[in-house]
C-alpha positions in Angstrom: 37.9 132.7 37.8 41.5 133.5 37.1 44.5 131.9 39.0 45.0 135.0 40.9 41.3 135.0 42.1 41.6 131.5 42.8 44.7 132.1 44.8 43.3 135.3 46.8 39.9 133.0 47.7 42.0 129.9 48.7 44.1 132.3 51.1 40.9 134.1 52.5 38.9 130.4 52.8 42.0 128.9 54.6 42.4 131.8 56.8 39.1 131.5 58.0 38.9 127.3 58.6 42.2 127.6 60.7 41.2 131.0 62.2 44.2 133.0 61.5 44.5 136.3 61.2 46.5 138.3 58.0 49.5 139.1 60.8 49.5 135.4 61.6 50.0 134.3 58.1 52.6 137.3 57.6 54.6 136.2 60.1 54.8 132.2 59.0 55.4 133.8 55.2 58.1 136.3 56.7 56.3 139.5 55.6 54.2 142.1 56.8 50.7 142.3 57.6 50.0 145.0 55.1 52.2 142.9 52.4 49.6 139.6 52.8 46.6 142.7 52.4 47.9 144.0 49.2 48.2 140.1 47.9 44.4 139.3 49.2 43.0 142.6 48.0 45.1 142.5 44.3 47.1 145.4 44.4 49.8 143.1 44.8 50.3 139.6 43.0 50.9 136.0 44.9 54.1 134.7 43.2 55.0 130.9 43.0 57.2 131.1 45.6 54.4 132.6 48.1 52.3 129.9 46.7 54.7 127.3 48.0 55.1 128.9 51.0 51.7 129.3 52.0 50.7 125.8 50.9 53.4 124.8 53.6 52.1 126.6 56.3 48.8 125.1 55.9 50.3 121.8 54.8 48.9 121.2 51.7 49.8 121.0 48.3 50.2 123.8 45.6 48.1 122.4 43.7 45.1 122.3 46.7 45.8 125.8 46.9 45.5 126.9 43.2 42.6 124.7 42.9 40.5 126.8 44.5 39.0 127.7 48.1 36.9 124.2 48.2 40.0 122.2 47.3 42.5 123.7 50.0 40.1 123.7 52.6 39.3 119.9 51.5 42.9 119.2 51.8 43.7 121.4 55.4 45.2 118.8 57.5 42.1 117.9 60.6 44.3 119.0 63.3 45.1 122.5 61.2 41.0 122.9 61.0 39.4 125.4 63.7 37.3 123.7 66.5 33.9 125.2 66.6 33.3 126.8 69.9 37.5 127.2 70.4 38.7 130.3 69.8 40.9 130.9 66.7 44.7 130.7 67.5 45.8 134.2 69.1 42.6 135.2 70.4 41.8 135.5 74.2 39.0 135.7 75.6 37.3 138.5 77.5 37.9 137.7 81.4 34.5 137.1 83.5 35.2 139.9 85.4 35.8 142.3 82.5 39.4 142.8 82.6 42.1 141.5 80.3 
């Protein structure tokens, strides 16, 4: 698996344990939505500086994060971790009564 790879499954692995969306992490990194999609999806490359700067928002190291998607999960601080049964952060739930 090459760095990029391991970078682009890292992002998608932390995304999911936190439950944050693309936008989400776009707006902590400062970029679009469609500028984090073109990084996950390799049309566009994850430099070192968006390495640092996602490994902040998730506080862990650069080096969790280009380890691999086992390593930065590993490393995801407890209270950055998704509770199961909680929704992920920006999500609301349907009202009972079917309106929002």
């Amino acid at each position: 698996m090459s760095l990029e790879e391991r970078m682009r499954s890292a992002v998608a692995a932390l995304l999911h344990a936190v439950g944050e969306s693309q936008s989400e992490l776009a707006a902590a990194l400062g970029v679009s939505q469609a500028q984090v999609s073109r990084r996950q999806s390799g049309t566009a490359a994850w430099s070192l500086a968006d390495c640092e700067a996602v490994a902040a928002h998730y506080g862990i190291t650069a080096y969790d994060l280009l380890d691999g998607p086992t390593r930065a999960v590993e490393a995801l601080p407890a209270e950055r971790r998704r509770v199961p049964g909680r929704p992920a952060a920006g999500v609301r739930p349907a009202a009972v009564d079917g309106t929002l």
